[in-house]
N, C-alpha and C positions, 0 to 999 in steps of 0.2 A: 434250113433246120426247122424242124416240126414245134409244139408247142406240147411240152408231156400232157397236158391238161386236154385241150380239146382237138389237136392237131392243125389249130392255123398257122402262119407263117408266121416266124419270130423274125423281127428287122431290129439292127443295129439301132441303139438308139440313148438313150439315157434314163435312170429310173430312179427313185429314192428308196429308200433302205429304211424300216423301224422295228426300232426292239423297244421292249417294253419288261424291264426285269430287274428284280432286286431293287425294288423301288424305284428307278428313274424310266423315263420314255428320255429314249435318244432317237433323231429324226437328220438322216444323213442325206443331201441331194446330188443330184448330176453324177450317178456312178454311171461308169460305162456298162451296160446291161444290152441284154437280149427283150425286145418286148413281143409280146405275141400281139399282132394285127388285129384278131379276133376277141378275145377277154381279155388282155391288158395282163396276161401274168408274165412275171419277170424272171429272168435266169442272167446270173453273173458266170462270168470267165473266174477261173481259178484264181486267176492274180488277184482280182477285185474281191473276193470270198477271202480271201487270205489278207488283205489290208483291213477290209471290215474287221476277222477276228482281231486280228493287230491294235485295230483305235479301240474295240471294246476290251481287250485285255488291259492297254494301256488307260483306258478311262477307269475301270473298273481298279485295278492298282491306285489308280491315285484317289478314288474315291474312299476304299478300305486306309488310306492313309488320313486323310481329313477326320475319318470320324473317329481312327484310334487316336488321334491327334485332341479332339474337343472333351 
């Protein structure tokens, strides 16, 4: 598999994930990911795109809950 960015080879590997939104930075490691050889960009598998959204819905629910809470 190609690298959509610059076409180097992406290898199996692990990478971290950060979002930065609605006031917090959340900073997630060791997803299983695609890394490209060449510039370091990252591509996840489906599965792993779909748990990510999962912990940020789930973070973000409880977060909306704390502040309707204080």
């Amino acid at each position: 598999m190609n690298c959509m960015l610059c076409g180097g080879n992406l290898e199996k590997s692990a990478a971290s994930y950060t979002v930065d939104q609605k006031g917090y930075h959340l900073f997630i490691e060791k997803i299983p990911a695609y890394v490209c050889a060449r510039c370091g960009e990252k591509a996840f598998d489906e599965k792993e795109v779909i748990a990510i959204q999962n912990m940020l819905k789930t973070f973000e629910d409880k977060l909306e809950q704390v502040q309707m809470a204080a």
